[in-house]
Structure formats: C-alpha cells, structure tokens
N, C-alpha and C positions, 0 to 999 in steps of 0.2 A: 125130526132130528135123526140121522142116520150116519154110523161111523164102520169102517172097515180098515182091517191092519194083516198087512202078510211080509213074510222075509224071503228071501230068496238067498242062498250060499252059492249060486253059479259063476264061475269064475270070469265067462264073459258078460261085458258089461250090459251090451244089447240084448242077450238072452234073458239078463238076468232083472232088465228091466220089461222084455216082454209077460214074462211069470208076475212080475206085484201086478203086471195093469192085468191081466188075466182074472186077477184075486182080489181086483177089488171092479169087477163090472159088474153093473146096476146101481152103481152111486154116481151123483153126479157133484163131486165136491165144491164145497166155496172155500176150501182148505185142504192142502196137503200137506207135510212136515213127511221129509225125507233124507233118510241117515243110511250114510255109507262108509266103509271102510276105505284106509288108506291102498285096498291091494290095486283098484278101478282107477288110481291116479298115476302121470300125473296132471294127465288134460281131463280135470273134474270138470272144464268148462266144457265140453265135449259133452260129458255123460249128466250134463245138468239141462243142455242143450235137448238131446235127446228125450228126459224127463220126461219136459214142457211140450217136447210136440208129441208125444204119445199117450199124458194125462193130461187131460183138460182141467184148471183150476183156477179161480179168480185169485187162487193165493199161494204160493209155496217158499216153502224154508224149509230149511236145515242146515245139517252141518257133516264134517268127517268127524268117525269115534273110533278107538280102537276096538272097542267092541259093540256090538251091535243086536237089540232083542226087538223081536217080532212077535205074532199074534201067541205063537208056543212055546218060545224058547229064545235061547240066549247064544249069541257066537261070540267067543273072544278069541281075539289074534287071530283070524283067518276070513276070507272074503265073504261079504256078506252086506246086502243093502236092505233097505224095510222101510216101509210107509204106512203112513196114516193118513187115511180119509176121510175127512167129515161133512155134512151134510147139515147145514146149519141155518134154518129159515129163520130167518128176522133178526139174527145175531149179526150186530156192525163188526166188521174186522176192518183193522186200521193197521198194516207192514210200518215197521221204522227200522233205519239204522242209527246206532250212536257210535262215534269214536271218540277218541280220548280228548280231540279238538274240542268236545264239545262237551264231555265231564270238567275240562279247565274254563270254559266262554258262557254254558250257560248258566243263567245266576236268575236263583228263588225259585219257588214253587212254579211259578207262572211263566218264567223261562223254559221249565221241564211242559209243564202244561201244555204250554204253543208246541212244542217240540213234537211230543206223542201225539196232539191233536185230537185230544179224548178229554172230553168231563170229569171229575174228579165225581159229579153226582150221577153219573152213569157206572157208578164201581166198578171199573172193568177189572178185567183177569189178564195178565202180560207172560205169555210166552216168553222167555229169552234164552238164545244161544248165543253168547260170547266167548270170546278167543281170549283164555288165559295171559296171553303172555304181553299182550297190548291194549288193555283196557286197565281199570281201575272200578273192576265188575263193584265189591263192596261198598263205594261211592255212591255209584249208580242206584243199586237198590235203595241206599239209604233215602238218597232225593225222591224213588219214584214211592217208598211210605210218605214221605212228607208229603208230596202233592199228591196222592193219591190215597187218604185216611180209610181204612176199612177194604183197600183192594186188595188182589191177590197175586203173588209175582210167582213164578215158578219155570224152571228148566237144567240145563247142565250144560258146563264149560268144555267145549269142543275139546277132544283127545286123541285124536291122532298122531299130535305130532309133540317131538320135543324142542322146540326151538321158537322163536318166531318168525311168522310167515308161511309156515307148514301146513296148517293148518285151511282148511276154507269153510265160509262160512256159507249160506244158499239164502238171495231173500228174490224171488221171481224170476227174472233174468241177471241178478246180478251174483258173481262169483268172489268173495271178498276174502281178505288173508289180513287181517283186521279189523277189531273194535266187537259189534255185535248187532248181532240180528233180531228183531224181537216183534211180534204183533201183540197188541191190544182185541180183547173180548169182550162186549158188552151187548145187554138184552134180555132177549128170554132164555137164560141156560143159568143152571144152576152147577159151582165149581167146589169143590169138593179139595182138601189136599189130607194126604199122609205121609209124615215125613220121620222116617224111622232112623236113628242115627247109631244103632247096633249096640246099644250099653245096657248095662244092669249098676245100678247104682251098691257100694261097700260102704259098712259102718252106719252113720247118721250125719244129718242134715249139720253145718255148722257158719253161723255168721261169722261172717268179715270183722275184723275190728280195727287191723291197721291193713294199707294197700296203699302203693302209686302204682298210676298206671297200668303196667301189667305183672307187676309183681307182690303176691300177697306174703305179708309178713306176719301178721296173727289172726288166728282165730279163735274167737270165744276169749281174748285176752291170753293164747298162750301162743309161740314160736310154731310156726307155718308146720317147718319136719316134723318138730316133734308130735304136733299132730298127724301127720301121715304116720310115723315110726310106730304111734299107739293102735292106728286104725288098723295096719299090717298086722301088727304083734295080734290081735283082735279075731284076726280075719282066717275062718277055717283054711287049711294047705292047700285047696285048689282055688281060692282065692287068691292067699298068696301067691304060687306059681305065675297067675294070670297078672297081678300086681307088679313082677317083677318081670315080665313081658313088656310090660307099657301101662302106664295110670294116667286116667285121663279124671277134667276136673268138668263138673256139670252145675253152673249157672241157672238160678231157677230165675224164671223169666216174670213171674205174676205171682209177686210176695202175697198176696193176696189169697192165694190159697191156703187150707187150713191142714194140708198133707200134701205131698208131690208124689208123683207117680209119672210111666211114662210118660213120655211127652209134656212134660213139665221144665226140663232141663235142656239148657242148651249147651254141648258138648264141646268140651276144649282142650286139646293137649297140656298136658303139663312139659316143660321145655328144659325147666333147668333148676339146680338148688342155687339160689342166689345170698349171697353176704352169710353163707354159714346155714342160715337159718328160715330164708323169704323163697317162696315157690315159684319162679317165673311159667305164665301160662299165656298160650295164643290167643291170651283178649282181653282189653282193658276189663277190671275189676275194680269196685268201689266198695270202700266200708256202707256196713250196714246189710252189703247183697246175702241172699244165702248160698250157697256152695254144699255138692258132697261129691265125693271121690265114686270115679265107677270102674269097670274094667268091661273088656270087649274079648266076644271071640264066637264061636260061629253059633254056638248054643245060646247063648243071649241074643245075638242077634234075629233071630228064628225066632225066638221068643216073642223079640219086642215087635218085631215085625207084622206078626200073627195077632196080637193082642190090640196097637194098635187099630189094624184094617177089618178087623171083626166089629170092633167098637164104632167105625168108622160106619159102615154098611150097617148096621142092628140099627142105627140110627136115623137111616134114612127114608125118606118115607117111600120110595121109589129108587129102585135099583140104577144104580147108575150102567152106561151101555157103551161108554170111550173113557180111554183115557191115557195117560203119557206119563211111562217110566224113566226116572233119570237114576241111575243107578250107580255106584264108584266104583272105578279101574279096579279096589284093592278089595270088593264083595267077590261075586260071582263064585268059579272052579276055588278060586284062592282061596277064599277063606271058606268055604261052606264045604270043599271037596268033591265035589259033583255040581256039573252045570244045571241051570235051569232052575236056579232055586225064589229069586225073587219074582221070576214071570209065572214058574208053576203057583207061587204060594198066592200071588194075585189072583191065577185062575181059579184056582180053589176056594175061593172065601168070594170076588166080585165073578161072577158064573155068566157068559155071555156079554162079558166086556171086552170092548175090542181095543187093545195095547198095544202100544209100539213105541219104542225110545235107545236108549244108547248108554255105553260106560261112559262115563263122564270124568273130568278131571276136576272135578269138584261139581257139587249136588246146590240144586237153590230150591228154596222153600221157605214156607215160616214158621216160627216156632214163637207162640203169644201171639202178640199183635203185631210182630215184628219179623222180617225177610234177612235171611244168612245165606253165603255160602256153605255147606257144611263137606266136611268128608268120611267115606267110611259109611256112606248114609243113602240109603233109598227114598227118595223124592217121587212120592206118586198125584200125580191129578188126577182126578177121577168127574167126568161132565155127565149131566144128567138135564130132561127134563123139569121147569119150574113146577 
C-alpha cells in the first residue's frame, strides 16, 4: 500500500499538471482523487483530458473547490490543483454516479445495493463528492447507512461555485455538473475517520421534554429560552461574547454513554426563538434526546481538532500513511487567522501521511453510527494497513 499527494499553485494548467505527475513518480495508482480550483476553468473537460493521459490510473475523481490543500498546506481563493495517489493491492474499487433521478426511483436497501454494486458484507468505505445544489446529498447518505450497516461514508460537497451547474464533478472520463461522484473501498485496508466540527460545549447536559420536529420547547420541564437565558446569565464573559456571536445546539448521538465529550455530539445551529418561548434548530429533535449548548471559535476549534486526532492515532496500532481532508469554506485563514492550520495540525500529530483534499461546501462523515453533512467541521480519513 502506497500513497503520494502534492499541490501545485501554477497558474497554467499544463504546467501545473506537469509538477503533481512529477511528485507523485514511483507510484503506480489504482486510484487518483483530483481537486482543482475554479481559476483552470472553464474547459475543465480539457484539463481532465489532459489529467488521464499524463497519470495513468484504473480510477480517477474529483471535483472543483474554492479552496484547495495539498501534501503541506492549504490555498484558498486562488489557483491551485492537488492529487492524491494511491497504491492499493487487493482492495476492490467500484466508481458510481447517482443523481437525483435516482435518490427519487431507487427503492430499499437492495435497490441502493444493485446500484453501488458492492456487499453490504464486504463493509466498504465510500468516497463521495456531490454537487450541493442538485442532489438531495442527506437522503443519500441516509439509504447508503441503511444498506450498508457498520460502513463508512466520507468526503465534501463540491465549492466552487454558487449556483447550479457551476460546479464539475470528475468520475474517469466523465466531466459532470450534476448529482455526485462516489467510489466504493473494500478489502485489506483499514479506514479510520475524524471528524471535528469545531465546538466546546456551555453549561450542562439537558433532556428534551417537549419537541416537534425541529423545534424544542422544554427542557428538564422548563421553557426552551429560558433555559438558554440561565445558561448565558451562568456563563463566564468570554463565553458570553462567543454566545452572542452565534449558539449552536449539540445532539448527543449514543445516550448510552455515562458522560459526553468530544465527539459525542452532533452539531446544529440554533435558527430562531420560536412561539415566545421554543428554540428552532437545523435538525429534527425528539423528547427524551440529550442536548447541550456549545459555542465555536478558532481556539476551540484547535482544541477539538487536536484532541480528537491525538486520540484517534495513540490508538492505533499501526500509523496510518493516506489520507483525505474535507475541510469548510468558513475554517481555514478565516477563522483560525493564518493559513495552513488543519493540514499543518494533521501533519503534526499523523507524521508521514500523505493528504490531500478541498474546502468544501459542507463536510461528510460520521458521528456515532450514523453519516451527516456537517459544517464548520474537518472531516478527516485516515487509510492504513490491516
């Protein structure tokens, strides 16, 4: 198993794909994943063209991002392509497309099944790069947990563009502005995720007691604000500040825990005060679930990030040697104030792994046993030897 990842920021296309083949000879890939910026368009079929006849691969994908990270570092808003190469003996890869034709036509487990053309007792691992604005990504995921119990989904929603059909997606020779691109993993590789969604949780843990849908109106038996109003009043002045920034609400996924901690909760905007008194939030909620308030900003986020992927690695038994950042439009310079901060801090803690990935317009990964889009959030795989 052998993987290689480089970037190149050259403004010509050709040049700039002479430089990755350059940086990644002595591999002979069964897989490439190649992300480029909007500056190389807008004949992407040209420079996808080009790719394929000067890297040899049984497999290539990707997509356009606005931004764009490589083996060392991160470019946002400016010209920049990057690949990854891997080396994969005995591992099945299986390319699919889905579009929305076929989130509304296919029907059950075994519709999706026949579709990806992969075992559900083969666990595989599924790349996907989909186009925000013409799929119904959350769907998707949801059907491929159901027919595929115990696998692993992971990638990020193509960002280059704001509109639909802006966008291109890359799955071999085909150039697409629609739906989503995705391969199947399965065999001897061992798939790893961390999926950091930038929060520190405020206050304490509190059950639901009334909810529809996506609006919670008590907890603990008391009016939704006014529990927020106490946890504020509560919450040292740099809390507050950060609270009056934006309060986000986190969903702990696996009641079953006896305390939460990162990676416990799954992160959701709070949206609106509803009826006076009820918190509208970007995601159904049920009585009974637990919930706590958190806040975000670039020092939590570093935090969680780092805690996380320390955890993630001490635990392995064997270092992992590839792997694929999906990272959001709104991390990076922006909020951390200096580039390079989710690729440096990878390189630091997973030491001769080879990364390469994209800003994304929302991050996918799991959190429990269960696959989200999230945003705000670093979505890492990490591939290793069985």
């Amino acid at each position: 198993m052998q993987f290689k990842a480089a970037i190149s920021t050259l403004t010509d296309a050709s040049a700039a794909i002479s430089q990755l083949r350059a940086a990644i000879e002595g591999i002979e890939p069964d897989l490439v994943l190649f992300f480029m910026s909007a500056h190389y368009g807008p004949r992407f079929d040209r420079v996808l063209t080009e790719v394929r006849e000067r890297i040899n691969t049984r497999n290539l994908m990707g997509c356009t991002a606005r931004g764009i990270i490589g083996a060392d570092r991160e470019v946002e808003d400016a010209p920049a392509m990057a690949i990854w190469a891997a080396r994969l003996p005995g591992v099945r890869l299986l390319p699919f497309v889905i579009d929305q034709n076929d989130v509304q036509n296919l029907e059950g487990t075994e519709g999706w099944r026949e579709h990806l053309a992969v075992s559900p007792d083969a666990k595989p691992c599924f790349i996907v790069l989909p186009d925000p604005f013409t799929i119904d990504i959350e769907h998707v995921l949801e059907q491929i947990d159901e027919a595929f119990p115990g696998s692993t989904a992971v990638g990020g929603l193509a960002s280059a563009a704001g509109a639909p059909g802006e966008n291109r997606l890359f799955l071999n020779d085909q150039v697409l502005r629609q739906g989503l691109v995705g391969i199947s993993l399965s065999g001897p590789i061992v798939i790893d995720t961390v999926v950091s969604q930038g929060c520190r949780p405020v206050g304490e843990p509190f059950v639901v007691t009334r909810a529809e849908r996506n609006v919670i109106y008590e907890l603990r038996g008391r009016p939704a604000l006014d529990v927020v109003r106490h946890v504020f009043a509560s919450a040292p002045a740099a809390d507050q500040a950060l609270m009056q920034n934006g309060l986000h609400l986190g969903r702990v996924v696996n009641e079953q825990l006896e305390k939460f901690g990162p990676g416990d909760f799954l992160i959701r905007n709070l949206l609106e005060v509803v009826d006076d008194s009820g918190l509208a939030v970007g995601a159904f909620i049920r009585p009974g679930q637990t919930i706590q308030f958190h806040v975000r900003d670039s020092k939590s986020a570093d935090q969680e990030m780092r805690q996380l992927l320390a955890e993630k690695i001490s635990s392995m038994p064997a270092p992992p040697t590839g792997g694929l950042l999906f990272t959001c439009n709104g991390r990076g310079a922006r909020m951390f104030g200096a580039p390079n901060h989710d690729i440096g801090l990878v390189n630091s803690v997973a030491k001769d792994c080879q990364i390469a990935g994209f800003f994304a317009a929302g991050e996918i990964g799991p959190v429990g046993n269960k696959t989200f889009v999230h945003g705000f959030t670093s979505s890492l795989v990490l591939f290793r030897r069985p």
